[in-house]
C-alpha positions, 0 to 999 in steps of 0.5 A: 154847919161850923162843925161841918166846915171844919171837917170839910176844911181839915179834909182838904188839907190832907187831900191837898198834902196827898196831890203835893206829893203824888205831882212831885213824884209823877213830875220827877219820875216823869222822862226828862230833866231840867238839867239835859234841857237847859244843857242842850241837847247838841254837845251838851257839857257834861261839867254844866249837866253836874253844876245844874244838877247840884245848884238844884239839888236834883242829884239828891233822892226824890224823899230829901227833894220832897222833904226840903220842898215842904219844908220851904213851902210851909214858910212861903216859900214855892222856889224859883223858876229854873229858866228865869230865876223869878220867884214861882209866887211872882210868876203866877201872879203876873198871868193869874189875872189874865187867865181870870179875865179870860176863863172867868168872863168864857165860865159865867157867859157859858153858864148863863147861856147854856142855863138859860137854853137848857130851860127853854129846852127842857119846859118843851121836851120833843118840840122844835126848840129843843131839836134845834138845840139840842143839835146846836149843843152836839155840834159845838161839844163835838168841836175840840178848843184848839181847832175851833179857836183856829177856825175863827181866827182863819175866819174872824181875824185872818180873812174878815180882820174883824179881830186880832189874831193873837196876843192881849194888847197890840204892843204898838198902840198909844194911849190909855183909859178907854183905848186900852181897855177897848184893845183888850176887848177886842183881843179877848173876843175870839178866844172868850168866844172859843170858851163858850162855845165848848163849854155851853154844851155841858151846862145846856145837857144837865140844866135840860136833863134837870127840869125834866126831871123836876117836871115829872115829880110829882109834887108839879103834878099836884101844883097843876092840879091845883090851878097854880100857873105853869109860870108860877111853877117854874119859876118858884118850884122848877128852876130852882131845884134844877140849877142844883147840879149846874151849880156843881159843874160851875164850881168845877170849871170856876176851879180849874180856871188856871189850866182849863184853857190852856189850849186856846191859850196857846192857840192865841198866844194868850199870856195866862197861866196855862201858857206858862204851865205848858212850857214849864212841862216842856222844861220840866221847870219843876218849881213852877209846874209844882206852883200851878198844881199846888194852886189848882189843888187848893182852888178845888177843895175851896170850890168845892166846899163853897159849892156844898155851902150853896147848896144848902142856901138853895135848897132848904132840905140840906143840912149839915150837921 
């Protein structure tokens, strides 16, 4: 096992080096630059075009870019916004915890629910139960993030006023402890909501596919044979064996929890990392796009090896040796 961890540790330095320069050269070689944007685009001075352009070193060419960026990132160093001259590692440490409150809380409610459903659905393959939903997980995986976050806003906020349409705190409220801590609740509801929903569907598919699969094998046939009890069955035999392939996609989800809701995020102006990354896109704001990837990278290949390290807690017949 310590032999396996090691590989599979040197394996994602690599494989995080190769993502560091495929984004710095898609990110650079993309249309645009930060210099014609932060110049403006109605009579831009070229004279402050050709000072942006040097001050960042951006007339060099992209091997010397690359070069003096590795260097600085193996000190720590991930650069400074080009708009707010804050440090890239103080930005994203200002929104990773409200990008975590809300994609961690929507990635373990859409896990448990659509876990919990796929098992009641999948125990009576045909029946009324799984029919209801299964329809229910059609049409929720058929709605796109942005337009279902904006439903419930136009109903839950706009017209019932049940919930604030956007932001994560109401900037005019006095007080603190319980208050605040309500307020944000209150503000984090119909986009954790909106989360859940699109994400249910993928967990409900495969937990459903899984326990078919396991209640076709035919060690379960044995077990009946033998007398042992349907509930005793499932719960020792089938649960265990069909959560194995959710427990890959949660690892994937829980990875990508910085840019996967950048969507709602948007549409309730939700202050996360997401935001963040999509204006740094529109302002080719080079150093911050590069410290979004660079942590998205390292949060999949962690994810990943602790997802294969699960496995073998769960299942017994795995090994790595």
């Amino acid at each position: 096992m310590a032999k396996y961890f090691l590989k599979r540790v040197l394996t994602a330095f690599f494989v995080v080096l190769v993502v560091i320069a495929l984004n710095f050269a898609i990110v650079r070689l993309a249309p645009g630059d930060p210099a014609t944007i932060m110049a403006g685009f109605d009579n831009p001075s070229e004279e402050y075009k050709a000072a942006i352009t040097a001050k960042y070193d951006l007339d060099k060419p992209i091997p010397v870019q690359f070069w003096t960026y590795v260097k600085k990132l193996f000190q720590g160093d991930l650069g400074a916004s080009y708009y707010s001259n804050k440090e890239v590692t103080v930005l994203i440490g200002e929104r990773f915890g409200n990008s975590l409150l809300l994609s961690g809380t929507s990635a373990v409610l859409s896990f448990v629910l659509g876990v919990a459903l796929g098992l009641l659905a999948g125990r009576k393959q045909g029946g009324l139960r799984d029919r209801a939903l299964s329809a229910g997980a059609y049409v929720c995986n058929s709605m796109p993030s942005f337009w279902l976050g904006m439903m419930l806003i136009i109903i839950f906020a706009s017209r019932l006023k049940w919930f604030p349409t956007q932001g994560m705190r109401n900037l005019r409220l006095s007080g603190t402890g319980w208050v605040r801590t309500w307020d944000v609740i209150c503000h984090l509801a119909l986009p954790v909501t909106t989360l859940t929903l699109v994400q249910i569907p993928a967990y409900f598919r495969i937990t459903k596919s899984s326990v078919i699969q396991v209640l076709s094998d035919d060690y379960i046939t044995t077990f009946r044979i033998t007398g042992m009890s349907e509930r005793k069955i499932f719960r020792k035999y089938v649960l265990k064996n069909a959560i194995l392939p959710v427990v890959t996609l949660f690892g994937i989800n829980v990875a990508y929890i910085v840019s996967g809701s950048t969507l709602v995020e948007t549409v309730f102006a939700w202050p996360g990392v997401g935001v963040m990354m999509y204006n740094a896109i529109s302002n080719r704001d080079y150093n911050v796009l590069m410290g979004v990837y660079l942590f998205i990278a390292v949060s999949v290949a962690v994810c990943m090896i602790l997802v294969d390290l699960i496995y073998a807690k769960l299942d017994p017949r795995i090994h790595y040796d």
